[in-house]
N, CA, C and O atoms as a DFTB+ gen file, in Angstrom:
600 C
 N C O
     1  1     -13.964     155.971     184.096
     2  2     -15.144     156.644     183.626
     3  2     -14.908     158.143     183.483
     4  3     -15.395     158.860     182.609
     5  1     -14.022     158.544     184.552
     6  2     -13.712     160.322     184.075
     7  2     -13.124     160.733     182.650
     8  3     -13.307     161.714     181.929
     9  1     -12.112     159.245     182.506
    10  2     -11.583     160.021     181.042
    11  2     -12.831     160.090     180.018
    12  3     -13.039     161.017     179.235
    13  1     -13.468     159.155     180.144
    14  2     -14.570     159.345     178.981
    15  2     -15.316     160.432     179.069
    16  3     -15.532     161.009     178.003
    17  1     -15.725     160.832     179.935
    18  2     -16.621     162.139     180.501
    19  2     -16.002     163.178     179.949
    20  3     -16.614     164.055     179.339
    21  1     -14.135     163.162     180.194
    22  2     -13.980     164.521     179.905
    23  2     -13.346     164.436     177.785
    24  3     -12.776     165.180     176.987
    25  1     -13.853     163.256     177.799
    26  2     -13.154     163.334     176.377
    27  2     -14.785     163.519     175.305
    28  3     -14.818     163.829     174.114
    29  1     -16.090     163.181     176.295
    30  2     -16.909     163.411     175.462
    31  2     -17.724     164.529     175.955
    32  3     -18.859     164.820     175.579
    33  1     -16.713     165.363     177.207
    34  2     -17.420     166.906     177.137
    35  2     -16.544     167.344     176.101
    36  3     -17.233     167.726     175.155
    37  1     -14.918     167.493     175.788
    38  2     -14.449     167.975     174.826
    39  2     -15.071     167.905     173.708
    40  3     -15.240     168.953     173.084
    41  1     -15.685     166.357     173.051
    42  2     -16.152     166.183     171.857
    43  2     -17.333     167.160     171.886
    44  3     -17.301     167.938     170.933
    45  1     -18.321     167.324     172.684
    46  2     -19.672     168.441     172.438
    47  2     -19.058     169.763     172.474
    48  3     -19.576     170.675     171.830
    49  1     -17.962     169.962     173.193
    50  2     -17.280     171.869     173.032
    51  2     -16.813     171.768     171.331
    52  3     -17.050     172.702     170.565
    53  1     -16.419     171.046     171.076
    54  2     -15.533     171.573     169.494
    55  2     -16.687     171.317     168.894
    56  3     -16.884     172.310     168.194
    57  1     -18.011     170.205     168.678
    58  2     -18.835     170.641     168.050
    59  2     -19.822     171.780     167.874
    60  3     -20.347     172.312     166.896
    61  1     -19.890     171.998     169.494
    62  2     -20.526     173.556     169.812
    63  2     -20.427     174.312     168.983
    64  3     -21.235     175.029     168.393
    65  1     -18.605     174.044     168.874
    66  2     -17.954     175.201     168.409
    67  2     -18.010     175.323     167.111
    68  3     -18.405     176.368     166.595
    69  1     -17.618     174.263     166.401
    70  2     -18.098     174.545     164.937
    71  2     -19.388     174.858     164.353
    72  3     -19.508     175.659     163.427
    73  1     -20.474     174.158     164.950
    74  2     -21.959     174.846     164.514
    75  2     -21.734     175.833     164.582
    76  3     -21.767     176.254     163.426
    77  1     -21.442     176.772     165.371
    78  2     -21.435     178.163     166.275
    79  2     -20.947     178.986     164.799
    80  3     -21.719     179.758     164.231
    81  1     -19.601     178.702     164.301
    82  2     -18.816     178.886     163.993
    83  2     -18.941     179.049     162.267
    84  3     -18.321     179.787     161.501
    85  1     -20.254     177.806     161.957
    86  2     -20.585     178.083     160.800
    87  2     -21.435     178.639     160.647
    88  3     -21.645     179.049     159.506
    89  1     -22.643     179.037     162.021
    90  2     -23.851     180.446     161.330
    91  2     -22.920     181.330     161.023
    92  3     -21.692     181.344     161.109
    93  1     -23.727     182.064     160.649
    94  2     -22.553     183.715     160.954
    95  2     -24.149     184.525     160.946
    96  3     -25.235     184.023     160.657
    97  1     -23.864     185.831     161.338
    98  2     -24.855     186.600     162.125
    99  2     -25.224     187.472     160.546
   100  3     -24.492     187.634     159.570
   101  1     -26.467     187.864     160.755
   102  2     -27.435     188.220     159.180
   103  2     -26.321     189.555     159.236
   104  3     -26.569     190.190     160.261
   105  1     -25.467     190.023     158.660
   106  2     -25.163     191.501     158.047
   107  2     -25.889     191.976     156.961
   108  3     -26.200     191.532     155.856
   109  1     -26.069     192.985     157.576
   110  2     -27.186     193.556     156.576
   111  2     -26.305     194.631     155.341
   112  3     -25.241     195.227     155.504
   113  1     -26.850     194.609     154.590
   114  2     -26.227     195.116     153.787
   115  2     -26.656     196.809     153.782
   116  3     -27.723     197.345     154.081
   117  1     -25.173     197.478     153.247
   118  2     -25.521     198.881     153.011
   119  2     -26.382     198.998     151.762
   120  3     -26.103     198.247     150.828
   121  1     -27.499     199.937     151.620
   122  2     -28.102     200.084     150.651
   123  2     -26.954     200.778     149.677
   124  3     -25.887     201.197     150.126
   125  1     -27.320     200.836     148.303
   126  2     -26.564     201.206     147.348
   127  2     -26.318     202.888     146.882
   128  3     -27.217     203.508     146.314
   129  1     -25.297     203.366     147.129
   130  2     -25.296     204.646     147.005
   131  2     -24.246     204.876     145.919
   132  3     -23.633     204.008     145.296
   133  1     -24.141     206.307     145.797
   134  2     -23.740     206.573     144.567
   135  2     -22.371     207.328     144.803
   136  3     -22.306     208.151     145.716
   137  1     -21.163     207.043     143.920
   138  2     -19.655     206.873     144.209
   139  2     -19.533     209.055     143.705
   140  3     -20.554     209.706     143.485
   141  1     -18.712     209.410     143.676
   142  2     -18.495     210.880     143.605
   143  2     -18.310     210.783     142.175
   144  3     -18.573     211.764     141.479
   145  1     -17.786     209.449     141.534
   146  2     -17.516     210.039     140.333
   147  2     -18.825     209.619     139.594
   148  3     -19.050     210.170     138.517
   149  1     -19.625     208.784     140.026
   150  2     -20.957     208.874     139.671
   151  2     -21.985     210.226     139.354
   152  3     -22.495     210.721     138.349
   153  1     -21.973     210.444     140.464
   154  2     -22.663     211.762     140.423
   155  2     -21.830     212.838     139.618
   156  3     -22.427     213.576     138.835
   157  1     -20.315     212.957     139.812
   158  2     -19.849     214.039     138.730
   159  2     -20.145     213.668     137.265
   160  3     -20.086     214.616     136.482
   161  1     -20.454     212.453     136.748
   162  2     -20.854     212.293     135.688
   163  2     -21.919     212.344     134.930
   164  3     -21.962     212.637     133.735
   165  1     -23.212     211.914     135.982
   166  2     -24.784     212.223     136.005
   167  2     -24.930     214.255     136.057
   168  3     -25.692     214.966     135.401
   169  1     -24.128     214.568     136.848
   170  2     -24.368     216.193     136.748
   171  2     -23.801     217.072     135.586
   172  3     -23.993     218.268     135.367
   173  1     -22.821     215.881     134.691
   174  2     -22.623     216.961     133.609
   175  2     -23.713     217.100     132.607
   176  3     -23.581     218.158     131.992
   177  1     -24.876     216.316     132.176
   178  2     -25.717     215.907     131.689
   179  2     -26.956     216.455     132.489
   180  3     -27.844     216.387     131.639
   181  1     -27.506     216.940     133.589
   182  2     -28.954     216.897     134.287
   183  2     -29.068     218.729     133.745
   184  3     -30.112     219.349     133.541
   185  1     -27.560     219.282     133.612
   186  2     -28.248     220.706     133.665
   187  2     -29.188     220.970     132.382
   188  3     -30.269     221.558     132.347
   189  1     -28.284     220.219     131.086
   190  2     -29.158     219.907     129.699
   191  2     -30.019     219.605     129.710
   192  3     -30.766     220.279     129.001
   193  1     -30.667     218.444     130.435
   194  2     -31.826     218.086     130.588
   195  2     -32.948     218.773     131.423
   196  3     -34.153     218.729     131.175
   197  1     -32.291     219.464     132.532
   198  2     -33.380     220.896     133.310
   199  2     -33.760     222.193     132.252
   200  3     -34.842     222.776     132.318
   201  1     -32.777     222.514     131.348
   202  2     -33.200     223.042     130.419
   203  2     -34.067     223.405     129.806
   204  3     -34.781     224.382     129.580
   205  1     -33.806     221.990     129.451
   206  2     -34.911     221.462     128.047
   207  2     -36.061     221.642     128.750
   208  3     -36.978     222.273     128.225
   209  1     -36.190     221.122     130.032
   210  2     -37.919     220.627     130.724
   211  2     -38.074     221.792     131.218
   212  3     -39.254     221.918     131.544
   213  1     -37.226     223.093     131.531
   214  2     -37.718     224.282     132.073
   215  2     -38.347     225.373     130.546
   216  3     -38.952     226.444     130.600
   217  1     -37.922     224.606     129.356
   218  2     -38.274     225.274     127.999
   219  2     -39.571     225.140     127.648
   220  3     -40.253     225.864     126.923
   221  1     -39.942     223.832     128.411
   222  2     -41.132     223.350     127.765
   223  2     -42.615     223.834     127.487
   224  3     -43.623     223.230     127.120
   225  1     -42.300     225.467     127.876
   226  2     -43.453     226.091     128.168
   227  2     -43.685     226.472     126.918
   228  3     -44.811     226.641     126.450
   229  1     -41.988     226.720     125.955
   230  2     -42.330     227.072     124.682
   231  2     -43.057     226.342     123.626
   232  3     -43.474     226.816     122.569
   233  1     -43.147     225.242     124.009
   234  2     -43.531     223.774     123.181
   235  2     -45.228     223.949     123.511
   236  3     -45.928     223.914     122.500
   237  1     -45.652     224.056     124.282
   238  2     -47.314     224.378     124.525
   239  2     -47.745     225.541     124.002
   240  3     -48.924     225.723     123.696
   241  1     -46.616     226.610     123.829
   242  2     -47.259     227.559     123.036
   243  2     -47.256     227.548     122.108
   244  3     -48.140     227.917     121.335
   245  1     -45.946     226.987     121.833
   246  2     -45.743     226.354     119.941
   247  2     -47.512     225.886     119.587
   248  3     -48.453     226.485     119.066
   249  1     -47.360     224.719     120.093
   250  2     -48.821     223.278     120.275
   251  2     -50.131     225.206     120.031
   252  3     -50.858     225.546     119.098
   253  1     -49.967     225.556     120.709
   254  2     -51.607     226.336     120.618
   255  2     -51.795     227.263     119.797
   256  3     -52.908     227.578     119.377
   257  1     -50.725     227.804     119.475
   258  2     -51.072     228.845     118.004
   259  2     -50.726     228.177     116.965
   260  3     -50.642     228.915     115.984
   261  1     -50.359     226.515     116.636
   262  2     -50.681     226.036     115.611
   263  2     -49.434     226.085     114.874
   264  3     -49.788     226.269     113.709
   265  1     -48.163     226.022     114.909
   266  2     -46.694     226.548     114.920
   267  2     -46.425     225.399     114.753
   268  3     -45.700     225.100     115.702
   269  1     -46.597     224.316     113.951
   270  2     -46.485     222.606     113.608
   271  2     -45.251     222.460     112.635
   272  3     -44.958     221.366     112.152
   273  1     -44.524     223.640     112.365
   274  2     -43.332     223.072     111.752
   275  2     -42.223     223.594     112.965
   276  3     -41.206     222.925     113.153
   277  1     -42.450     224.646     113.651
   278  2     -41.460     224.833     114.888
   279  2     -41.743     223.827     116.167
   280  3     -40.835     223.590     116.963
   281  1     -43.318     223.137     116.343
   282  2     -43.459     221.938     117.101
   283  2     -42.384     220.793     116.237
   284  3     -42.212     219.849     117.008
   285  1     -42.061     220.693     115.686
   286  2     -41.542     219.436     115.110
   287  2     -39.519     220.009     115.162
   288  3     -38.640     219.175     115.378
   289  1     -39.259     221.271     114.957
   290  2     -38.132     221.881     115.279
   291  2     -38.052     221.638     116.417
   292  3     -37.219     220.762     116.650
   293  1     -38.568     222.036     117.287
   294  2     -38.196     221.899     118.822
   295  2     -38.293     220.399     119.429
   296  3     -37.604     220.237     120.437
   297  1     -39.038     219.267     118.981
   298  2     -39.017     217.979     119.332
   299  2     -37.768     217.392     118.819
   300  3     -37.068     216.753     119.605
   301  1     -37.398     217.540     117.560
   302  2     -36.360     216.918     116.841
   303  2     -34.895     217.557     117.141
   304  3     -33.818     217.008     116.907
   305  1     -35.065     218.617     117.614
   306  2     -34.073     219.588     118.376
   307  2     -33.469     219.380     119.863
   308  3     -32.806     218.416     120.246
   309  1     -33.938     220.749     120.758
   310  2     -33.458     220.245     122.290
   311  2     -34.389     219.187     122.984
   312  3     -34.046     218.567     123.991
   313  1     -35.596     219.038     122.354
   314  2     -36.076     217.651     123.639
   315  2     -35.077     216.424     122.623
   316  3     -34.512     215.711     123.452
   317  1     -34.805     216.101     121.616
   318  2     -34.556     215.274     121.182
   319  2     -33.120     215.396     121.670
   320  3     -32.709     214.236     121.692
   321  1     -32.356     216.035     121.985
   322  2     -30.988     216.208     122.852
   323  2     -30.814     216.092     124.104
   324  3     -29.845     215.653     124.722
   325  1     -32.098     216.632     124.573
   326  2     -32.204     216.151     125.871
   327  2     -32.343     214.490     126.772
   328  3     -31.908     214.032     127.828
   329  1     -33.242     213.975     125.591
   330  2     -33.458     212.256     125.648
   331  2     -32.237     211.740     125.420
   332  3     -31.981     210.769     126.131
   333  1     -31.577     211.998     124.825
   334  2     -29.840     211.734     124.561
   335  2     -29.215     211.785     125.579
   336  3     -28.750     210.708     125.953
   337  1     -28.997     212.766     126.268
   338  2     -28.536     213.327     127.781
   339  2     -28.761     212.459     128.563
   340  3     -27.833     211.986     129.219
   341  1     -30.404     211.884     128.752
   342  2     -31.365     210.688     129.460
   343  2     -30.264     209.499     129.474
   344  3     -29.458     209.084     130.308
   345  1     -30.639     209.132     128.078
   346  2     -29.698     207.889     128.107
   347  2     -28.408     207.821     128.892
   348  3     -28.085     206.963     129.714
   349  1     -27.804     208.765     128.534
   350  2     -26.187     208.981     128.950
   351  2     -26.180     208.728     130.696
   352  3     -25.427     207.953     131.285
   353  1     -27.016     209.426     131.194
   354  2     -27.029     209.131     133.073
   355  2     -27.821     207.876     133.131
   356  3     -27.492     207.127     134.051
   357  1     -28.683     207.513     132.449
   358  2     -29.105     206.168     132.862
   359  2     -27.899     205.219     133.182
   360  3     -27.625     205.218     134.382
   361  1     -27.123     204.423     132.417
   362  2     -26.138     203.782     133.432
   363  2     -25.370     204.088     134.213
   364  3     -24.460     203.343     134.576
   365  1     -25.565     205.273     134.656
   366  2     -24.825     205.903     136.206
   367  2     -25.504     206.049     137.109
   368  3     -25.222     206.748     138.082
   369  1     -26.610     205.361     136.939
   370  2     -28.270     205.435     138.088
   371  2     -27.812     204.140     139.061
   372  3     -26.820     203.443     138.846
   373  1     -28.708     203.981     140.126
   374  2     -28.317     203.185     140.972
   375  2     -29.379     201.945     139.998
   376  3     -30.438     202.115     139.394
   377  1     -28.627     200.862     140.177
   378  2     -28.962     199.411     139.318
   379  2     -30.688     199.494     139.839
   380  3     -31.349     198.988     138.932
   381  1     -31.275     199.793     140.572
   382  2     -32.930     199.845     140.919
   383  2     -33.825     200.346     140.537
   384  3     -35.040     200.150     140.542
   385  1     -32.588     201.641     139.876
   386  2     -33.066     202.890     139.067
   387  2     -33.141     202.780     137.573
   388  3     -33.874     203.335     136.754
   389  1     -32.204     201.933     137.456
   390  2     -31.926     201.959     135.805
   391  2     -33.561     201.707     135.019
   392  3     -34.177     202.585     134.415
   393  1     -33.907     200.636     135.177
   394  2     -34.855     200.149     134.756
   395  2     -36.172     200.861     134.391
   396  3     -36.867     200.791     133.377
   397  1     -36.347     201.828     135.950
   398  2     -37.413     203.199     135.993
   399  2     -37.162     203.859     134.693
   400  3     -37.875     204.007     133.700
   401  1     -35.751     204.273     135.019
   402  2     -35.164     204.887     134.121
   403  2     -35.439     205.048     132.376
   404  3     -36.030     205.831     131.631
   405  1     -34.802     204.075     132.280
   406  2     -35.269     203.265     131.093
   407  2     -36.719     203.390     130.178
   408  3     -36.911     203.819     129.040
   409  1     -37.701     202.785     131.265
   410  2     -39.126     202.945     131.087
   411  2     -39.553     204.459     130.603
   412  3     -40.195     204.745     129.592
   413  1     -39.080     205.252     131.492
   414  2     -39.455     206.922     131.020
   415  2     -39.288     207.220     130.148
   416  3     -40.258     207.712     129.571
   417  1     -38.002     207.157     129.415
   418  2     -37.037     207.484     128.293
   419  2     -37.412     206.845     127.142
   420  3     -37.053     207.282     126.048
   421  1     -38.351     205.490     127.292
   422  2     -39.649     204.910     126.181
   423  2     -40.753     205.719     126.318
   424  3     -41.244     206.048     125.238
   425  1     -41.388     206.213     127.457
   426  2     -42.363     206.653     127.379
   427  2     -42.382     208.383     126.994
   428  3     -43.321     209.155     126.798
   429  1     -40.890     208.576     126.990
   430  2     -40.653     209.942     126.377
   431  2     -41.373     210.047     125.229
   432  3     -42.413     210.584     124.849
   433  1     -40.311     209.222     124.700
   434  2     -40.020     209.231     122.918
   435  2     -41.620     208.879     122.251
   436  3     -42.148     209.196     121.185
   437  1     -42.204     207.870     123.723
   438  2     -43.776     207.358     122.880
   439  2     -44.437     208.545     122.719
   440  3     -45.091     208.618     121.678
   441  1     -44.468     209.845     123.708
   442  2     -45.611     210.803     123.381
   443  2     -44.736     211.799     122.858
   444  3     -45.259     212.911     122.799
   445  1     -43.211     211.706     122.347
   446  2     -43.354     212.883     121.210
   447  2     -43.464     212.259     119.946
   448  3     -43.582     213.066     119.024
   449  1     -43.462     211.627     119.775
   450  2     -44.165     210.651     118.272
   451  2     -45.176     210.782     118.186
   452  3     -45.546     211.038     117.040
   453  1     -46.400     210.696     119.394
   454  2     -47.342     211.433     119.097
   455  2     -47.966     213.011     119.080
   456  3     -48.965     213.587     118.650
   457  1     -46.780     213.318     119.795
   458  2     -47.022     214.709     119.451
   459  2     -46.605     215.344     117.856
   460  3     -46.989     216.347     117.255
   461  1     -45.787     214.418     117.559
   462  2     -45.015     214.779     115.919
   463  2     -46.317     214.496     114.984
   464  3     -46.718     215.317     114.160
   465  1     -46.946     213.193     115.222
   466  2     -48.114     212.562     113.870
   467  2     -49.342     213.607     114.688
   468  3     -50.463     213.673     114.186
   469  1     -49.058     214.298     115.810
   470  2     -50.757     215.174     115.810
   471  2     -50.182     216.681     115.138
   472  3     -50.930     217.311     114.390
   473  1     -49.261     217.026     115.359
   474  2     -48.135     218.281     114.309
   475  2     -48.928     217.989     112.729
   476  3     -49.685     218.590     111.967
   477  1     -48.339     216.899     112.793
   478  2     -48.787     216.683     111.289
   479  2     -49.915     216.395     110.257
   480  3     -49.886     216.188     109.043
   481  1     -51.062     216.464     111.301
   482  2     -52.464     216.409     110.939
   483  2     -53.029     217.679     111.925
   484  3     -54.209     217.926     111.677
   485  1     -52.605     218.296     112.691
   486  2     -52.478     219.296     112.954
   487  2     -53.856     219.742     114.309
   488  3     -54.767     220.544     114.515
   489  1     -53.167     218.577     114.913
   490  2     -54.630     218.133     116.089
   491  2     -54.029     218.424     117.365
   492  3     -53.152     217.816     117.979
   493  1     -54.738     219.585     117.677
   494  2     -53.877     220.374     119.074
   495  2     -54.796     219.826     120.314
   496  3     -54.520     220.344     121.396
   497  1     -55.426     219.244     120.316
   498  2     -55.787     218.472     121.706
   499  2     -55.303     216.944     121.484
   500  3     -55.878     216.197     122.276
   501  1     -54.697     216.497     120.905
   502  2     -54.457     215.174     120.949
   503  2     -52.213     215.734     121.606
   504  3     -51.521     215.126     122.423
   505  1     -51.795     217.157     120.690
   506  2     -50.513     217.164     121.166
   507  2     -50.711     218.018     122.294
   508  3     -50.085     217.526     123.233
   509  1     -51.203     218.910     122.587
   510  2     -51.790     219.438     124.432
   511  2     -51.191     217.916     125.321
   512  3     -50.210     217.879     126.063
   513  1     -52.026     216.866     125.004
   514  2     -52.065     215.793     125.643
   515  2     -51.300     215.021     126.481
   516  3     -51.418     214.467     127.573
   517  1     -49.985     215.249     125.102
   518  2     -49.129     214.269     124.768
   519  2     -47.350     214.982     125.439
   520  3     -46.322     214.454     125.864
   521  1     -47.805     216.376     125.205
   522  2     -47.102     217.486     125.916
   523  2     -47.257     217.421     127.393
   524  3     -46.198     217.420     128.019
   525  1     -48.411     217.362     128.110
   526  2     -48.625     217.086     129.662
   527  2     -47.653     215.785     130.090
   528  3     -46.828     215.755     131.004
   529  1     -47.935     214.940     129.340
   530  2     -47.360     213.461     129.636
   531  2     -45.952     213.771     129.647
   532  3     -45.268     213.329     130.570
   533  1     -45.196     214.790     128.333
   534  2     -43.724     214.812     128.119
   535  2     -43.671     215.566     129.332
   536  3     -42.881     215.023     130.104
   537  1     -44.039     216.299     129.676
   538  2     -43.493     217.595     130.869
   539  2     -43.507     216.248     132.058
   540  3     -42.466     216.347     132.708
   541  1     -44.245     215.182     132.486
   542  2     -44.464     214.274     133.415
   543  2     -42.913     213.339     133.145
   544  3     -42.282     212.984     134.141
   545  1     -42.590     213.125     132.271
   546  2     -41.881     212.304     131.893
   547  2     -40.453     212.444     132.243
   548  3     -39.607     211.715     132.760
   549  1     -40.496     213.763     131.728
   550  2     -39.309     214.889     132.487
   551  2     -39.168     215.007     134.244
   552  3     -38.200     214.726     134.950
   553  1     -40.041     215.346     134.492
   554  2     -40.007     215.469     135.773
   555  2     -39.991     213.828     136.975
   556  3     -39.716     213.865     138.174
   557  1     -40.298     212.798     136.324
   558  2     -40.167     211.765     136.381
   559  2     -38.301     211.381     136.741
   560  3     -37.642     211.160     137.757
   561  1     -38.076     211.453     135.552
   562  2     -36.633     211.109     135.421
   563  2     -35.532     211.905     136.042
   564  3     -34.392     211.477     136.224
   565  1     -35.969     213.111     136.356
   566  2     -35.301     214.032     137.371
   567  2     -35.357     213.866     138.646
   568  3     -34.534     214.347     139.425
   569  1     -36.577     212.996     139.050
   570  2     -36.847     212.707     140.828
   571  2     -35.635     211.560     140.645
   572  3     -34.969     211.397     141.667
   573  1     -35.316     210.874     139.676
   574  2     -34.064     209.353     139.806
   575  2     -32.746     210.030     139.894
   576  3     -31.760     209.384     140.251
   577  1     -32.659     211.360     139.576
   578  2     -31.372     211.276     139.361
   579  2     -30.807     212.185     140.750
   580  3     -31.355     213.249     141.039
   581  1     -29.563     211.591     141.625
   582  2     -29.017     212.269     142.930
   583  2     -29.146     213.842     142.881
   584  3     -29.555     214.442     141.886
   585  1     -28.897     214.227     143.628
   586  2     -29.024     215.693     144.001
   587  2     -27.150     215.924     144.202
   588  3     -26.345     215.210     144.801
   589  1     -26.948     217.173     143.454
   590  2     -25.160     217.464     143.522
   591  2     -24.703     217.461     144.865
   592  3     -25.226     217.881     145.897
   593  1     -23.560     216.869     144.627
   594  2     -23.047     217.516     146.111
   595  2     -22.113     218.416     146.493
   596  3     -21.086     218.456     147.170
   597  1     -22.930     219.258     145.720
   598  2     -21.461     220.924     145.984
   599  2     -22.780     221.332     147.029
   600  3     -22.740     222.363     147.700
């Protein structure tokens, strides 16, 4: 009777052991951060784009003295270079980001289109409007993108 005892405590240790053996313990994962050459690539592009959104004061003054062919110069110009820039760091955003990303860079382009067709009927509270939203839009897409690390 001992051999059996000790041949069917062995049999419950190696099964122990393999259950044991096949959880494995929750590792949690590192959240997703951003590689050096990431960010050196997102920063050649953000200063263009701080630019543009630190310019934007000229674009409201354009918008209020009625300046609808230099409103349409300056949209089709540096904000329209700047949305370019947008694109370019969007796939160097963290994959959670992209998408945000993305969304802004539609909702750019949606209110200078309307700021272009109120230029062109020449309706300064409809591009006032549409200008608040772009300055939002900007500042939006700048909270996604890392901070340098010099």
């Amino acid at each position: 009777m001992v051999p059996q005892r000790s041949i069917f405590s062995l049999i419950l240790v190696l099964l122990a052991t393999f259950l044991i053996s096949c959880g494995s313990p929750s590792v949690a994962a590192a959240p997703p951060t951003y590689t050096p050459a990431q960010v050196a690539k997102i920063q050649e592009y953000v200063p263009d784009i701080q630019v543009v959104r630190d310019r934007s004061e000229e674009l409201k003054s354009l918008i209020q003295k009625g300046e609808w062919i230099n409103v349409g110069n300056f949209i089709h110009g540096p904000i329209t270079e700047a949305r370019l820039n947008m694109t370019y760091v969007i796939p160097n955003l963290l994959p959670q980001d992209q998408p945000k990303a993305r969304q802004i860079t539609r909702d750019l382009l949606s209110h200078l289109v309307k700021i272009d067709q109120a230029a062109t009927v020449g309706n300064t509270s409809l591009a006032l409007s549409n200008y608040k939203e772009t300055v939002a839009d900007f500042e939006k897409f700048l909270q996604l993108v890392p901070e340098s690390s010099n």
